[in-house]
N, C-alpha and C positions, 0 to 999 in steps of 0.2 A: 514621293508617292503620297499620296493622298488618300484618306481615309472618307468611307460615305458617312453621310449627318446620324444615319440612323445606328453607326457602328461606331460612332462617339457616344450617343449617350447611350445606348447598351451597357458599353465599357463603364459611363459614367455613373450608371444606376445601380450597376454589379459590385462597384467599388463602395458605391455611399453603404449598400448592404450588408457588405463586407464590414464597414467601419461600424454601423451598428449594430453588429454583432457582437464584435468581436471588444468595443468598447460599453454596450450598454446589456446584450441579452448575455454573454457569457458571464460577466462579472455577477448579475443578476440573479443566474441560474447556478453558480458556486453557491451565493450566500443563501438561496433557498435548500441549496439540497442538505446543506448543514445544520438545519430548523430537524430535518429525517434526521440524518446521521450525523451526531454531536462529534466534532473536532475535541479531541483531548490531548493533552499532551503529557505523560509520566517521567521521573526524571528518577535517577540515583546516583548522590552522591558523597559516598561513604567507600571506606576503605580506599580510599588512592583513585575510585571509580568518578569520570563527570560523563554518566551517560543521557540521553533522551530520546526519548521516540512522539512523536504526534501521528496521530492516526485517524482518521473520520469510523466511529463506532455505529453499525447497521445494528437493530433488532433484529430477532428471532419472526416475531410475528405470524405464530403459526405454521412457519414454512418449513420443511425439509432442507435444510443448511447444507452440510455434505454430502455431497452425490446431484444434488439438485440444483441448489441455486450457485450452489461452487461446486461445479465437477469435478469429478476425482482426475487426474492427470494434466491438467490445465494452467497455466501461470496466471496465478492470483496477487490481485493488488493486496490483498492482505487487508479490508479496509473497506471504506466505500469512499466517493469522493476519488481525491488524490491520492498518491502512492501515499505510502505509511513511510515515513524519513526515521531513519536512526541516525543520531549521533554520538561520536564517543572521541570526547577532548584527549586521548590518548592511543596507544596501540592496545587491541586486548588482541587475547585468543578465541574465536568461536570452534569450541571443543578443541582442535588439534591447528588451525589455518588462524594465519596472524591476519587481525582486519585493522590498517592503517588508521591513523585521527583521523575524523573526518565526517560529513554527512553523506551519507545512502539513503536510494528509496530501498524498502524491504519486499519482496516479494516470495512467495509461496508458490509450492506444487501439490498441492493436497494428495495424499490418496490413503484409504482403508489406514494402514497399520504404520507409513509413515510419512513425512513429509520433508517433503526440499528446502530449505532455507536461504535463499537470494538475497547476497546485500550488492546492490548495484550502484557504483559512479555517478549516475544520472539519478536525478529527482524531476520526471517530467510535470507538465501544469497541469495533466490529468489524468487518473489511472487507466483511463478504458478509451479506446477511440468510437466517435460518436456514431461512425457510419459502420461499425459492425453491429450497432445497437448494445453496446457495453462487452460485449460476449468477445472483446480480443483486446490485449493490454496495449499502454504504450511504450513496452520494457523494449529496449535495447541489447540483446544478449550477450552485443560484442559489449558492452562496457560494465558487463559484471565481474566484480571482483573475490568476489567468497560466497561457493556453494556448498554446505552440508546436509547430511539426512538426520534425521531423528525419527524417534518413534512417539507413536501416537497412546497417550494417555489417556484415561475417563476420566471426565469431570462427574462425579457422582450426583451432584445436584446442577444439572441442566441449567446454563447459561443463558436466560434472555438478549443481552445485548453483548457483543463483541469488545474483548476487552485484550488488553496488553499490558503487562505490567513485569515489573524486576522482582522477584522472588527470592529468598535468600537463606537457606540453610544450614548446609556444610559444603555449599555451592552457591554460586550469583547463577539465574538462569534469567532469560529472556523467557517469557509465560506467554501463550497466545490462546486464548478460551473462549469457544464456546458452543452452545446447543450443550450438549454431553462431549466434545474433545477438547481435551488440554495441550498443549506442547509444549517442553520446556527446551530451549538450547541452551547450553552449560558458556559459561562469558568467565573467561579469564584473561590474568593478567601475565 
């Protein structure tokens, strides 16, 4: 079977498009949007602990943060950019559920008083798919491995930019803050 000339290079122009995207505008438009939202990466490693998280950190910017630019009920990359990755060179506990060695992307369920805590198998190349206009993840739900709730803290003094960090008391917690909420989830061994 034979193809017409004008249905080769269709194919041929769709394909070059495709290759300059995906090799020159994609890679292009990661390293700009992390000029906005700064890549960080926190680590703790004390107590028997070698944990890490990287995450791309969004400002405040005047906006309405919960309920508005993260809806309440909706799975959240946690982050802007890429999913937000945990790592933990060991087994801990998240609160009562054992989470394997291993790296996850982290995701979130926001709402009012508490929230979902997602550590998922999969680390996709990017949190939000393009053609929903960011507004739907690219989490996989079959390949999550440990979900808990927690409740929702105030951060007394209003968080500018989005941060994640290990906390350590009379408890290791995983801390996620910002605008005014805190979350802490309790990490053992």
């Amino acid at each position: 079977m034979r193809f017409p000339k004008w249905l080769k290079i269709v194919v041929f122009v769709l394909a070059g498009l495709w290759l300059l995207f995906k090799f020159v505008a994609w890679p292009m438009m990661q390293k700009e949007t992390k000029k906005i939202s700064k890549e960080v990466t926190t680590t703790y490693t004390e107590q028997g602990y070698d944990l890490s998280v990287t995450y791309s950190s969004p400002a405040k910017k005047d906006r309405v943060i919960f309920g508005e630019l993260v809806p309440y009920g909706k799975v959240w990359r946690t982050g802007a950019n890429e999913p937000t990755a945990f790592t933990t060179a060991s087994d801990i506990q998240i609160i009562d559920k054992t989470l394997p060695a291993g790296t996850y992307s982290l995701w979130t369920i926001p709402e009012v008083d508490k929230w979902s805590v997602i550590f998922n198998k999969e680390v996709p190349e990017w949190g939000v798919t393009l053609i929903s206009g960011g507004k739907n993840t690219t989490r996989d739900a079959d390949a999550d491995v440990l979900q808990v709730e927690v409740p929702v803290a105030t951060n007394f003094v209003p968080q500018e930019n989005f941060k994640i960090s290990f906390l350590e008391s009379t408890q290791l917690h995983l801390s996620l803050s910002w605008d005014g909420v805190l979350v802490l989830v309790p990490i053992n061994k």
